[in-house]
KELOTI-672932 format. One record per residue (C-alpha): x, y, z; residue number from 1. Coordinates in Angstrom, 3 decimals. Each point is the difference from the previous one (the first is absolute). Example, Ala and Ser with C-alpha at 12.3 -4.5 7.8 and 13.67 -1.06 7.14 Angstrom:
REM residues 2
[[12.300, -4.500, 7.800], 1]
[[1.370, 3.440, -0.660], 2]
***
This chain:
REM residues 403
[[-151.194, -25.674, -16.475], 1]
[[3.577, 1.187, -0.550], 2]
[[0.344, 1.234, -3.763], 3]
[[3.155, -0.245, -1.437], 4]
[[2.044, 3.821, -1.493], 5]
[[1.993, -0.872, -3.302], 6]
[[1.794, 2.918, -1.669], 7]
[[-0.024, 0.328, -3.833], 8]
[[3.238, -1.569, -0.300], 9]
[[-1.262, -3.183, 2.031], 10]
[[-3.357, -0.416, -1.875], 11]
[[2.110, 0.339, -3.214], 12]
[[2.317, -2.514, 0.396], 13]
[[-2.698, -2.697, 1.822], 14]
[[-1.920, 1.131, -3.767], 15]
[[3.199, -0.882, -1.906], 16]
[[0.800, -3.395, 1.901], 17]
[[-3.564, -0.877, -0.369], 18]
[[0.011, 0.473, -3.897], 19]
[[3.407, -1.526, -0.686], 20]
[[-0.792, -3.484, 2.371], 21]
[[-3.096, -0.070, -2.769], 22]
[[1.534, -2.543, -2.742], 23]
[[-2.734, 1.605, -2.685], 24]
[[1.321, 3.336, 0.673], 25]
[[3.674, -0.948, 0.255], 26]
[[0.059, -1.050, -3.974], 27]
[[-3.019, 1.127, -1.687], 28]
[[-0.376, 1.198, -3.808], 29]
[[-2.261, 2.964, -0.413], 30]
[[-1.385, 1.113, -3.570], 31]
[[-0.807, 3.597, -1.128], 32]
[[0.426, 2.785, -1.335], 33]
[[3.501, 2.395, 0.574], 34]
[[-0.832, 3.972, 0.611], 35]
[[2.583, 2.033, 1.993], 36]
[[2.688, -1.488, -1.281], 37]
[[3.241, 2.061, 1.041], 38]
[[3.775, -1.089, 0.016], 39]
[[2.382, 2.240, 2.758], 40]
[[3.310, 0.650, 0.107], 41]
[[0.567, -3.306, 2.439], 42]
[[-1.172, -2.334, -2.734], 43]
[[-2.820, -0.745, 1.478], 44]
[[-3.448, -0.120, -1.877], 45]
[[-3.192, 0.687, 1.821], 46]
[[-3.422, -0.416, -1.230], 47]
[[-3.663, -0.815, 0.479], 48]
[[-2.061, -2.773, -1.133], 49]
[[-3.623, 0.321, -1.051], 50]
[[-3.076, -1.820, -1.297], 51]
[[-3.573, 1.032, 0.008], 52]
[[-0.770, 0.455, 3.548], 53]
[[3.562, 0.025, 2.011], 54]
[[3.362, 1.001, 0.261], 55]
[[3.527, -1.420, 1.342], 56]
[[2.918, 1.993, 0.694], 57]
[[2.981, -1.595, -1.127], 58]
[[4.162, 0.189, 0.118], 59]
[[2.653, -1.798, -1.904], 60]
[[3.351, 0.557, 0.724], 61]
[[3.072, 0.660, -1.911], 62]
[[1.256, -3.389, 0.161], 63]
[[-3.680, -1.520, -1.305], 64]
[[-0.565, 2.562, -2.194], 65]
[[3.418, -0.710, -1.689], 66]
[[-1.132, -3.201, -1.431], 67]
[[-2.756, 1.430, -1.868], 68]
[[0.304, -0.595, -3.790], 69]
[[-2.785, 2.801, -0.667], 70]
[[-0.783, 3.712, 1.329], 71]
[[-3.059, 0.165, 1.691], 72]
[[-2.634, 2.243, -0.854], 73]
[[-3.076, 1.673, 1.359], 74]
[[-2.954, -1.840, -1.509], 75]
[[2.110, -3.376, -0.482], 76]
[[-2.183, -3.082, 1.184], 77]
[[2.715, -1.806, 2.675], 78]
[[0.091, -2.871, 1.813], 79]
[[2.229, 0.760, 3.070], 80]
[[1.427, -3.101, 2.476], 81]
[[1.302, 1.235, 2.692], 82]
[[-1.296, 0.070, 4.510], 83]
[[-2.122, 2.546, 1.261], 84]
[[1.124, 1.468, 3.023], 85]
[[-0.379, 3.022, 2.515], 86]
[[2.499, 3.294, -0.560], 87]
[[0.203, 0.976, 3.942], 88]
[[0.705, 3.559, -0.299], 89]
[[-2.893, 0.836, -1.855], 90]
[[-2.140, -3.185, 1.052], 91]
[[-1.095, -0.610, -3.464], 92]
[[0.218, -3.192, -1.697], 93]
[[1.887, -0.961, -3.767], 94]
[[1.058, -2.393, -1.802], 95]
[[3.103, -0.434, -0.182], 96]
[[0.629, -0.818, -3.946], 97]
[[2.703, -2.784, -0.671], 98]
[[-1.033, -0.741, -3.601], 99]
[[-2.177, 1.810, -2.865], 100]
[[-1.675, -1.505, -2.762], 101]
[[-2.347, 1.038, -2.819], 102]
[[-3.319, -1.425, 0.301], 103]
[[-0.380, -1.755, -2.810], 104]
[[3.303, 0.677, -1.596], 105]
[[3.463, -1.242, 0.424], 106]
[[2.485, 2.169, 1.561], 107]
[[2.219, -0.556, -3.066], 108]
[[-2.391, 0.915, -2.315], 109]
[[-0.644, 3.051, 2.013], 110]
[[3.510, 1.143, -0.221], 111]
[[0.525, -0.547, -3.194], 112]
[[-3.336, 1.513, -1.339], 113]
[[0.720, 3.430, 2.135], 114]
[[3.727, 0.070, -1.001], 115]
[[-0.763, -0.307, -4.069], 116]
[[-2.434, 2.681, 0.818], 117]
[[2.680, 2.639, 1.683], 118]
[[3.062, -1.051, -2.838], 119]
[[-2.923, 0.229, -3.045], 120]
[[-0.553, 3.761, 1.607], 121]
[[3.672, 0.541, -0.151], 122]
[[0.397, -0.884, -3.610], 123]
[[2.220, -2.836, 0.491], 124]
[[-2.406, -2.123, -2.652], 125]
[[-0.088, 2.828, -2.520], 126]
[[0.493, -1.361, -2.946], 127]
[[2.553, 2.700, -1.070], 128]
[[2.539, -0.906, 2.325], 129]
[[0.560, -3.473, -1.690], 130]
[[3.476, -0.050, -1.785], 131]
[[0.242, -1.978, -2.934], 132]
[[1.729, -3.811, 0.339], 133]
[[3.551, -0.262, -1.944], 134]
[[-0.330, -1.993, -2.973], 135]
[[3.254, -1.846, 0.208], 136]
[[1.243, 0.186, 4.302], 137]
[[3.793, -0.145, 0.288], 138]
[[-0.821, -0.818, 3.072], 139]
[[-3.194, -0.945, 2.034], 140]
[[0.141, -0.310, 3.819], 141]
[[-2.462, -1.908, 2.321], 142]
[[-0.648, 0.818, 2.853], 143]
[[-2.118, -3.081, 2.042], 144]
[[1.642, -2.712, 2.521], 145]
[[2.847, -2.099, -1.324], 146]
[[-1.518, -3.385, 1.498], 147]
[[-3.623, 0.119, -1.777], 148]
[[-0.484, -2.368, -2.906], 149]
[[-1.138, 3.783, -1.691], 150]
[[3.404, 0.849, -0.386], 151]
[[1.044, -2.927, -1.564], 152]
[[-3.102, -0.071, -2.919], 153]
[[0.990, 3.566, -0.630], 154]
[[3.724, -0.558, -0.168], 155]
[[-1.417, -2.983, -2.556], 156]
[[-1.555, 1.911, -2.200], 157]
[[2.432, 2.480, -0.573], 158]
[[2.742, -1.491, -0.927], 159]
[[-2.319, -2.424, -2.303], 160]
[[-1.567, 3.402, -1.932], 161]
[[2.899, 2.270, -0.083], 162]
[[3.328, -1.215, 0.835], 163]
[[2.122, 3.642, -0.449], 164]
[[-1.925, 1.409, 3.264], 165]
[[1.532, -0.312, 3.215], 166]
[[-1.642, -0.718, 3.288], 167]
[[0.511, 1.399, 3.279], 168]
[[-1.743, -1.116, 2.918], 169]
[[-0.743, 1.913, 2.791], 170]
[[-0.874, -2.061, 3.160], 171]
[[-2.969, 0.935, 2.369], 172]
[[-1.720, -0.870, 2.352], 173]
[[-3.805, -0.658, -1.466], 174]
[[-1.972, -0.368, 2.799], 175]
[[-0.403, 1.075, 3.569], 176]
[[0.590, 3.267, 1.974], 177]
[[3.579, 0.709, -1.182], 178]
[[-0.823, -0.676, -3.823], 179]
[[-1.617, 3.406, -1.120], 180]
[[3.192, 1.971, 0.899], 181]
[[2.275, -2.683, -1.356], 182]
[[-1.770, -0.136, -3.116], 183]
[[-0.406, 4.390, -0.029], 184]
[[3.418, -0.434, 0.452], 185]
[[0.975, -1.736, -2.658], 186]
[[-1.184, 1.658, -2.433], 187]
[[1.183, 3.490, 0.963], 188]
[[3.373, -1.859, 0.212], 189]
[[-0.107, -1.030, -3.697], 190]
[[-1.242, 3.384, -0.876], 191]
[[2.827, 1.191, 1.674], 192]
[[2.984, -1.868, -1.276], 193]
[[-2.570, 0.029, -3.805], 194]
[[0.378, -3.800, 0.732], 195]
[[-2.463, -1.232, -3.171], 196]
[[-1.730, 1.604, -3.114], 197]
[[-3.039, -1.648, 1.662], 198]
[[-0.891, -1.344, 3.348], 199]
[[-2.491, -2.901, 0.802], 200]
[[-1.779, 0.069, 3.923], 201]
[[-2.026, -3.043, 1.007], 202]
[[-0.459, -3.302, 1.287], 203]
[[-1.633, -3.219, -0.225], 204]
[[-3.720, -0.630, 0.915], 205]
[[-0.816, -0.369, 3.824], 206]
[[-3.479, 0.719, 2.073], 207]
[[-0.480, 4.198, 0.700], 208]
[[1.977, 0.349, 2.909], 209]
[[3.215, -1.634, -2.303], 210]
[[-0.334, 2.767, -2.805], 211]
[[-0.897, 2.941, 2.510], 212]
[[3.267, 0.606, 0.016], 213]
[[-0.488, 1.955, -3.543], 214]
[[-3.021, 1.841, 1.457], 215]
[[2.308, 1.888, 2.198], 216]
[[-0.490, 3.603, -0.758], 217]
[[3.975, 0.101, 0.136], 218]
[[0.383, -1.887, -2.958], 219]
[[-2.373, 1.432, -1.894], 220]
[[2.281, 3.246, 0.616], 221]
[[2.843, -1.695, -0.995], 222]
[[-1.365, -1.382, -2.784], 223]
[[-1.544, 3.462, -1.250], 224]
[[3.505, 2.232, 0.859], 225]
[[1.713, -2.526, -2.662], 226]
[[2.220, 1.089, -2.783], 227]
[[-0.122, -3.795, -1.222], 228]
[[-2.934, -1.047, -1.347], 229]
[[-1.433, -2.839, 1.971], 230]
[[-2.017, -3.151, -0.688], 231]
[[-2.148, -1.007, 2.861], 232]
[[-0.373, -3.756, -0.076], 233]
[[-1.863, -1.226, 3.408], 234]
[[-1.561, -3.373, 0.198], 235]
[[-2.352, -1.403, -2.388], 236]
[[-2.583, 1.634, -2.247], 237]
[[-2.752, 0.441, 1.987], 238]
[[2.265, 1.953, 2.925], 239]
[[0.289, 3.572, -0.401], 240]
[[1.840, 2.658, 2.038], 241]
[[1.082, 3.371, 1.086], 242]
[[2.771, -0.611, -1.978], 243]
[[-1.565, -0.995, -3.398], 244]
[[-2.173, 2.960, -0.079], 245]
[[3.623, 2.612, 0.859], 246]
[[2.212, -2.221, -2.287], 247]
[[0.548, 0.722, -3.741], 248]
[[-1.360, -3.428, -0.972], 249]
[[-2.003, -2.783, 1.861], 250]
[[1.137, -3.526, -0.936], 251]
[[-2.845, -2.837, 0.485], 252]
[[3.155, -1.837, 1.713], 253]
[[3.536, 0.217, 0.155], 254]
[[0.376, -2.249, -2.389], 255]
[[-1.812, 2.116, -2.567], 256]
[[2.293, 3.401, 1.925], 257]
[[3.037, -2.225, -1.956], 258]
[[-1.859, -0.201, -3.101], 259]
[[-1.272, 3.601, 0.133], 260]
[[3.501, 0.856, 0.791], 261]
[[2.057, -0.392, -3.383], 262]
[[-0.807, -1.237, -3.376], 263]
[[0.515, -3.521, -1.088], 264]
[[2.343, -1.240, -1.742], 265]
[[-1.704, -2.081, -3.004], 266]
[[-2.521, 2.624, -0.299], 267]
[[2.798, 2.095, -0.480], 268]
[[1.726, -2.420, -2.612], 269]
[[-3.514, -0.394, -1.846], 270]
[[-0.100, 3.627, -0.328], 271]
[[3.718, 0.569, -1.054], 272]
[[-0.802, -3.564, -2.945], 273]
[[-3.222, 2.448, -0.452], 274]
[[2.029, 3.250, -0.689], 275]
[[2.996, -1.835, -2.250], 276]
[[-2.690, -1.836, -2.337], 277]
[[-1.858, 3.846, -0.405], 278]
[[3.049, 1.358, -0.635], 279]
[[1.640, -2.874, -2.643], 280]
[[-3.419, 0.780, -1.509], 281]
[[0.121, 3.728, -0.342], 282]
[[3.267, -0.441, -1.555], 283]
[[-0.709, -2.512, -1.943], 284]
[[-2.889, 1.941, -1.838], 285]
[[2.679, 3.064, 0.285], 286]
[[2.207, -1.743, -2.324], 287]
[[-2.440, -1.185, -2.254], 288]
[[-1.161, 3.101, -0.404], 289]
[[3.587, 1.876, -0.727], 290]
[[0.713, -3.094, -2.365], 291]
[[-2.899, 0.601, -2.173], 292]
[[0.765, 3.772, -0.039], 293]
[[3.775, -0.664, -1.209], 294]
[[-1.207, -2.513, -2.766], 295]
[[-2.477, 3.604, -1.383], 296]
[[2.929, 1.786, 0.682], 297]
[[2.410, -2.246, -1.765], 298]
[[-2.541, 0.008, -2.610], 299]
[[-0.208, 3.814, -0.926], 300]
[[1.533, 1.526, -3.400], 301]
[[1.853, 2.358, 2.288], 302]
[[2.171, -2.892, 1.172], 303]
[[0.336, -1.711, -3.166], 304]
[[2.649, 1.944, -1.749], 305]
[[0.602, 4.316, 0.183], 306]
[[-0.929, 0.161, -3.595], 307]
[[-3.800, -1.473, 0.426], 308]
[[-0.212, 2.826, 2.492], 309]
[[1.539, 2.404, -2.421], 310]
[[-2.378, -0.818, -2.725], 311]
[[-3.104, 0.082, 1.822], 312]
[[0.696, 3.192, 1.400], 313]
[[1.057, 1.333, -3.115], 314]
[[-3.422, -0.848, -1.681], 315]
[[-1.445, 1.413, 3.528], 316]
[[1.309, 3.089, -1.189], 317]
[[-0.574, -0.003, -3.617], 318]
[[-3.632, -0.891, 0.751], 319]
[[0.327, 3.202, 3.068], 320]
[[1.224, 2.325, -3.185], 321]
[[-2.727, -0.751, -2.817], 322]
[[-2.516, 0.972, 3.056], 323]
[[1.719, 2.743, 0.568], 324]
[[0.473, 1.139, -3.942], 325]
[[-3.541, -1.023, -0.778], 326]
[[-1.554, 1.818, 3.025], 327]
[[2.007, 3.187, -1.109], 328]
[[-1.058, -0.352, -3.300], 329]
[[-3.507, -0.272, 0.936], 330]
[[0.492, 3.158, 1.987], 331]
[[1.513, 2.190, -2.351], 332]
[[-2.373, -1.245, -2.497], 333]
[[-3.279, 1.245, 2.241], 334]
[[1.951, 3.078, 1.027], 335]
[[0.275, 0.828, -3.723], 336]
[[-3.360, -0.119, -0.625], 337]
[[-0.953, 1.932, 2.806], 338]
[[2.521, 2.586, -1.698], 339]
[[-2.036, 0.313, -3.322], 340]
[[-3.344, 0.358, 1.285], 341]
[[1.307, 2.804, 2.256], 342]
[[2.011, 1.443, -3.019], 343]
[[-3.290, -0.269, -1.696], 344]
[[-1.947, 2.037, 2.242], 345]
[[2.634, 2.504, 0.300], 346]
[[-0.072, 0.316, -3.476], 347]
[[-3.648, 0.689, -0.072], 348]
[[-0.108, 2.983, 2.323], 349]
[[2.968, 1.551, -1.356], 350]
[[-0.701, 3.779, -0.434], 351]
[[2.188, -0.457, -3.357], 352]
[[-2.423, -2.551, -1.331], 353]
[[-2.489, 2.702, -0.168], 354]
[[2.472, 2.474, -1.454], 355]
[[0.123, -1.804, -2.652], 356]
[[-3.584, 0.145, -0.785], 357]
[[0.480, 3.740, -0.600], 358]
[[-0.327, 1.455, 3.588], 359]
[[2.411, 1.679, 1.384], 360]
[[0.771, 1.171, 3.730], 361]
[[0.798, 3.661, 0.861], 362]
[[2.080, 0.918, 2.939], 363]
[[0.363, 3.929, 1.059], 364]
[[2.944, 1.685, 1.555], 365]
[[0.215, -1.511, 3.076], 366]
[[-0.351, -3.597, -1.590], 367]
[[-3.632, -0.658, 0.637], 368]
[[-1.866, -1.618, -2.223], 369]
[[-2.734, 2.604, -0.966], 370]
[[-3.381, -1.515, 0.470], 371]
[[-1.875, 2.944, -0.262], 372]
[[-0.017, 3.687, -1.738], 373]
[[0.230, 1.566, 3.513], 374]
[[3.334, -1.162, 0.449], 375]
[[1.886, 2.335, -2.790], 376]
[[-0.629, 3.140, -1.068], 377]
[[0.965, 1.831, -3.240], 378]
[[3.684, 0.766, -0.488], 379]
[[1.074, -3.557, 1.362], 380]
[[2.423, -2.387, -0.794], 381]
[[-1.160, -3.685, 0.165], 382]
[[1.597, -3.118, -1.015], 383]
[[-2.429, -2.578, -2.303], 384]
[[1.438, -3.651, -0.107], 385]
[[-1.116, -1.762, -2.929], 386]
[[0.725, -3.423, -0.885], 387]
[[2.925, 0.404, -2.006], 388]
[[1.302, 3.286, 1.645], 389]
[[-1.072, 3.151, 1.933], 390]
[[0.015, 3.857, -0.939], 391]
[[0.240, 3.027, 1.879], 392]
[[-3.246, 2.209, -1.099], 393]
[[-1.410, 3.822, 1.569], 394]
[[-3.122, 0.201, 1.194], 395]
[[-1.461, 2.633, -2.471], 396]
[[-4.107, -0.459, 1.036], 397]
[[-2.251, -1.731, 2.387], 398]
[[-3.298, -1.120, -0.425], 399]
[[-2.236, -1.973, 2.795], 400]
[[-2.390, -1.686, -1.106], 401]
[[-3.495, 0.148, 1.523], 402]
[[-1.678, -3.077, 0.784], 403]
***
């Protein structure tokens, strides 16, 4: 029997025509897990699916892999549609990946989740970066599409709450591949030209693929490089963005951006009725208060005629002088007293008080007073004081006595 002789190239192909005439293989969805993963230079992602037991090499090319709304990831749990087919040259077979899903998870929700994740790690949610909202815009510029009803509620509910701002609108684009650099743009315009005191960025409510447009990592960007502060207002309550969590405020709605925006007017008015009344009453009690103090004025001597405040200070001073005559007297009075006794005991121990008693007190040449015999001999002169008088005597004999 005559066996046929393929080369390589012939049994790969015949493999490859065989696999894509199978309709199963030809659009087939394969779950598992991503390992491998690598992106080269050619845009062109290749990686390998995996489960418990097997593994599937697989491609997607740089068209396919444009669409994605996430990054793929080693260890991400995929669902990958795409045909299985034979690569010739190495005569393996792949899938060939047209579409990439999360198992379990929405692509959307993917892409938002890992993009909040990468601008949170860049700071663009700190806190500290918020700037502070004018209290009274000049000017407040929106920056949404100029055919959504959103414009119109906002444009509403400005000029009801605070007439004196003015609005400009800038028109975008709000959905759709073109609107994340329309609305980036915007905004770096009005920075530019300092356009507003404050900006407003949203749109009306809409499904997740309507508001994706301000999960665009672009915007966010724009939105964080902002001089103006910026409201993000982007459908209803319950939707939240990139951009609410980058903005300087989140507004439930754009209506509520409008009344976040500037202050309202009767509030305002109830304040300034509020002030006036406070202040009519401060100087009310201000007045009442200086009136009674100019009827005790009006009221004092002093005012009443010079002479009232002549006489009173003239018995002031009268009244000053006894104190002053009386406390003198008192003092010259004790002072004198204190004279007397001291007198007194001078008196006492006077050395002449005993002279006069009949002693008398004997002084030698040199003008000592001679306590003992020892001090003069015979042949000299001393000097007695007596009490009415001294004499001049020579010392003639000297006798100690023996005791």
């Amino acid at each position: 029997m005559m066996q046929n002789t393929l080369s390589i190239t012939q049994v790969n192909e015949y493999i490859r025509a065989m696999m894509d005439s199978d309709r199963l293989l030809a659009n087939i969805a394969v779950r598992g897990e991503i390992s491998n993963y690598k992106v080269y230079p050619s845009g062109h992602h290749y990686f390998t699916l995996k489960d418990a037991e097997g593994a599937l090499k697989c491609v997607m090319f740089r068209g396919s892999a444009a669409r994605l709304k996430f990054r793929p990831d080693n260890g991400m749990q995929v669902i990958a549609i795409g045909r299985i087919s034979v690569y010739p040259r190495d005569g393996t077979y792949q899938l060939y990946c047209n579409a990439l899903s999360l198992d379990g998870v929405g692509d959307l929700y993917a892409a938002f989740e890992q993009l909040k994740a990468k601008l949170a790690a860049q700071g663009l949610f700190d806190p500290a970066h918020k700037k502070q909202l004018p209290k009274f815009p000049k000017v407040v510029g929106i920056v949404t599409s100029s055919a959504g009803a959103a414009v119109h509620d906002m444009l509403r509910i400005l000029r009801k709450r605070y007439p004196l701002t003015k609005v400009r609108l800038l028109p975008v684009r709000v959905q759709g591949a073109e609107a994340p650099a329309e609305i980036a743009a915007a905004i770096r315009y009005a920075n530019h030209h300092k356009l507003a005191d404050l900006l407003i960025v949203g749109r009306g409510g809409g499904s997740i693929e309507d508001l994706w447009a301000f999960n665009d990592e672009i915007v966010a960007r724009a939105i964080y490089d902002s001089e103006i502060p910026i409201i993000s207002a982007v459908g209803h309550e319950p939707d939240v963005t990139i951009s609410d969590f980058v903005a300087d405020l989140r507004a439930a709605t754009p209506s509520n951006a409008a009344e976040l925006a500037v202050p309202d007017q009767e509030a305002l008015q109830q304040s300034l009725d509020n002030a006036l009344s406070a202040i009519s009453t401060a100087l009310g009690r201000q007045l009442k208060n200086a009136r009674k103090q100019l009827q005790i004025l009006s009221s004092s001597p002093a005012l009443q005629g010079p002479t009232v405040y002549l006489n009173q200070r003239r018995k002031d001073m009268n009244l000053l002088r006894n104190q002053l005559i009386a406390a003198q007297t008192s003092i010259i009075s004790k002072e004198r007293q204190r004279y007397l006794t001291y007198t007194a005991k001078l008196d006492a121990m006077s050395p002449l008080k005993v002279l006069s008693r009949g002693y008398a007190m004997t002084q030698n040449a040199g003008r000592e007073v001679v306590r003992s015999v020892r001090q003069v001999a015979p042949g000299d002169t001393i000097s007695v004081r007596l009490s009415d008088g001294k004499l001049t005597a020579s010392v003639t004999h000297i006798q100690e006595d023996i005791l």
